[in-house]
N, C-alpha and C positions, 0 to 999 in steps of 0.2 A: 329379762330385766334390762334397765335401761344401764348402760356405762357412759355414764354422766362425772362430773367430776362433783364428790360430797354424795356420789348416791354405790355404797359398796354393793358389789354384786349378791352375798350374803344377807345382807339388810333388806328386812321387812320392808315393801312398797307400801304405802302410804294409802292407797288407791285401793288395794286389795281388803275385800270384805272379811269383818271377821266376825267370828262368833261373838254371841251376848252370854259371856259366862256368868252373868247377875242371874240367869236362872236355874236351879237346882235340875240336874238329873231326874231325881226322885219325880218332879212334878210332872216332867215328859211324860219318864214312864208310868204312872198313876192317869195322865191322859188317855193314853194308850189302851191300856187294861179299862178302864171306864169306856170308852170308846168301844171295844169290842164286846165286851158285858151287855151293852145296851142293845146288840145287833139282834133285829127280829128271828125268833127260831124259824129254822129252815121246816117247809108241813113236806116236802119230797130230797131225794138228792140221789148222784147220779150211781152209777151200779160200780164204779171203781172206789167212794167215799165209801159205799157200803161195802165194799168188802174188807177195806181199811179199819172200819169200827166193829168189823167179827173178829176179826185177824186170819183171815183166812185172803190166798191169792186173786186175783182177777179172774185167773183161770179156774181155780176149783168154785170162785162164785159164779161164773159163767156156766159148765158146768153138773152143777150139784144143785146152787142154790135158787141161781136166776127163774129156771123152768117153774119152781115152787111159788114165787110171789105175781099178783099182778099187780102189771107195769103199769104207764102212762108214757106213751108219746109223744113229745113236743117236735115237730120237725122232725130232725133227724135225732134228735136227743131221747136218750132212753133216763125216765126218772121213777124213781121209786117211793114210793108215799112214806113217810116215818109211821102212821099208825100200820099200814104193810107189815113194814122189818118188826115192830109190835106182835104183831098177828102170829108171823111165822116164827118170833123166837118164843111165842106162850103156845106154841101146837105142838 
């Protein structure tokens, strides 16, 4: 801060941005949650989500469960089709 004479080292700079408190919380967050709601369903995803949403580790999906679905390749990216994880948790 500047040490000016009338400008306390304490006291808010004049210059410095500040927030617009005229808008609620609430509406961020209602942004937010609407924002993410509207996100296109994922039709693959990768083999560490999927083992996120069994509850089972990377390692026992690697494996136990990997060998059992087929994949898809991208690159170097290994993906897993959601109707797949379907398939293999109705077998």
């Amino acid at each position: 801060m500047l040490n000016t004479p009338g400008h306390l080292p304490n006291q808010r700079d004049s210059r410095a941005s500040t927030v617009d408190t005229d808008e609620p919380k609430d509406i961020i967050a209602s942004a937010i949650a609407e924002a993410m709601n509207s996100a296109v369903p994922k039709a693959a995803v990768g083999p560490k989500e999927v083992a996120k949403m069994l509850g089972v580790s990377r390692s026992y999906f690697d494996v136990h469960i990997l060998p059992r679905l087929k994949i898809r390749r991208a690159g170097g990216r290994i993906l897993i089709p959601v109707r797949e994880i379907d398939r293999f948790l109705l077998s």
